[in-house]
N, C-alpha and C positions, 0 to 999 in steps of 0.2 A: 928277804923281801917281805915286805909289809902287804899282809892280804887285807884288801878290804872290802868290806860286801858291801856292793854297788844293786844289790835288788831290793831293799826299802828305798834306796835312793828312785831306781828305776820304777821301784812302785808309787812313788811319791808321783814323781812327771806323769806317769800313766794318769793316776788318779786325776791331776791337775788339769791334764789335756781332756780325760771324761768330761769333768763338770765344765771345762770351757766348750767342749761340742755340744753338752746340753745345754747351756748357758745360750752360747751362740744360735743352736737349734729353738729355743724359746723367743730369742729375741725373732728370729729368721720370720717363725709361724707370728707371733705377735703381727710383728711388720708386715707380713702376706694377709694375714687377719686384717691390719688397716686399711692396706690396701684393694681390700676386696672390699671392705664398706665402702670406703669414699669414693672406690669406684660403682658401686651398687648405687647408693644413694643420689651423684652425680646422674647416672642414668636410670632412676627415678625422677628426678628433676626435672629432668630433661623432658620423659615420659609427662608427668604432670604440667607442664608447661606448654608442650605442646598439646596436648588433650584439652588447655584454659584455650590456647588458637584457635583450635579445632570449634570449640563449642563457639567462639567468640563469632567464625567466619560462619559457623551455620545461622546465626542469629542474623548476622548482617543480611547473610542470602536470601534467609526469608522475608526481612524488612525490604530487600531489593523485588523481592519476586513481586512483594504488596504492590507497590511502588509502581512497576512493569503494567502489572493489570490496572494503575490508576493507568496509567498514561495508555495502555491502550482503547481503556474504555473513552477516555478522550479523545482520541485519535477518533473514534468513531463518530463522540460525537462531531468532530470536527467536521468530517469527512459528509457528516448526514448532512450539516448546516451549511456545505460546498456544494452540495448537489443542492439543494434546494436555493440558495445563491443562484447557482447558473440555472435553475431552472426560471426564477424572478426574470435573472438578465434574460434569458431566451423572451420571454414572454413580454419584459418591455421593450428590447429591440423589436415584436412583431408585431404589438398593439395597435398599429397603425396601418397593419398590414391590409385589413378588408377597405378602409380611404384610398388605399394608393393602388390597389387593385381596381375599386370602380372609376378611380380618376384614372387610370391606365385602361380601361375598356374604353372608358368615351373618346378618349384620343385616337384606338386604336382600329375602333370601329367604324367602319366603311360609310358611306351613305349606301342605302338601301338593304341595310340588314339590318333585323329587327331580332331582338334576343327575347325567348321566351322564358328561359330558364337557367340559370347559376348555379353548380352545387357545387362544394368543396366540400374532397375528405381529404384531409390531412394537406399535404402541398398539391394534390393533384384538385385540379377544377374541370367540371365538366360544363358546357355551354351548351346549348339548343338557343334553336331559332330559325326565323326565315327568310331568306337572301331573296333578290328580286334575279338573279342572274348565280349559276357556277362558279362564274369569274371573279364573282364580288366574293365569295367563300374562301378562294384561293389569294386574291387579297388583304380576305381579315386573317388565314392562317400567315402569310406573310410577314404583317401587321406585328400577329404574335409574337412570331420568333425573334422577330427583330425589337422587341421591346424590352428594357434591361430588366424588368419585372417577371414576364412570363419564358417559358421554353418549352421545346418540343412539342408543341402543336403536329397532334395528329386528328385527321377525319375519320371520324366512326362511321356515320350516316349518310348520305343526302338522297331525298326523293321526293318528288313533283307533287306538290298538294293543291287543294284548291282553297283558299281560304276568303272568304269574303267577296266570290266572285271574280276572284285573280286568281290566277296562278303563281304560285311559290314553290319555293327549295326551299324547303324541311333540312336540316339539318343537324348535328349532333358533332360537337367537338370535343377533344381533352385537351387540355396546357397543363404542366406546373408551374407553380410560382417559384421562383428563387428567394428564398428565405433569406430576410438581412437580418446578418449578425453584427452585435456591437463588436465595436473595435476592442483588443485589450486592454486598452490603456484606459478607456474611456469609463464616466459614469453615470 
């Protein structure tokens, strides 16, 4: 039988399968090399891009914020120029209001009571004067209530004076007025 030595042959493959596991191991790392960049640089990308949002939506925010405080400061002025509005309208729906009060006393005032005195603060009015009788007093408070102008008519005073050689009732009343307001719709 024919010997033949099979270990350069065996050392040949050995060798051959080394340089192929190195070979293979080079490309392996190579390739985990790529993929570790283009995986790095992807998520820098990424990173970088959204950081461009990032800066982009802070700009916007603050151009909003600007923006926010114009409109509130108009808001207010708005809001000053509505109160003074309704204050105008308060004030021309009432303009008329001291006319249709003395035209509302003359109508509403009795014969024989004489008025000494008128004062208004605010809706309330105060009245003085001198009745020839009680009864007449309790007909001008009447008078009052019943008038679509005046309300609540209370007596404060009455007492017996002499004035001019008569005898009178002194007296001292309070009314409010009912304040007309314009309609909304109206101008």
């Amino acid at each position: 039988m024919i010997r033949i030595n099979l270990l350069p042959h065996r050392e040949a493959k050995r060798k051959g399968r080394r340089q192929q596991f190195y070979v293979l191991l080079g490309l392996v790392s190579v390739l985990a090399g790529l993929i570790w960049f283009l995986g790095y640089s992807i998520v820098n990308r990424q990173i970088a891009a959204q950081n461009e949002k990032n800066e982009f939506l802070k700009r916007e925010i603050s151009s909003l914020d600007k923006e926010i405080d114009e409109i509130k400061k108009i808001q207010e002025q708005t809001n000053a120029l509505l109160a003074r509005k309704r204050v105008i309208e308060a004030l021309q729906a009432n303009r008329t209001e001291t006319v249709h009060l003395f035209n509302e006393l003359a109508k509403q005032v009795p014969e024989g009571i004489y008025l000494r005195t008128l004062a208004q603060t605010g809706p309330k009015i105060a009245i003085a004067g001198y009745a020839q009788s009680n009864a007449r007093i309790t007909t001008l408070m009447n008078n009052l209530d019943e008038s679509p102008l005046l309300e609540q008519s209370t007596l404060i005073e009455t007492k017996a004076e002499v004035v001019g050689n008569r005898r009178l009732n002194a007296f001292n009343i309070t009314t409010v007025i009912t304040r007309q307001t314009a309609a909304p719709g109206k101008k």
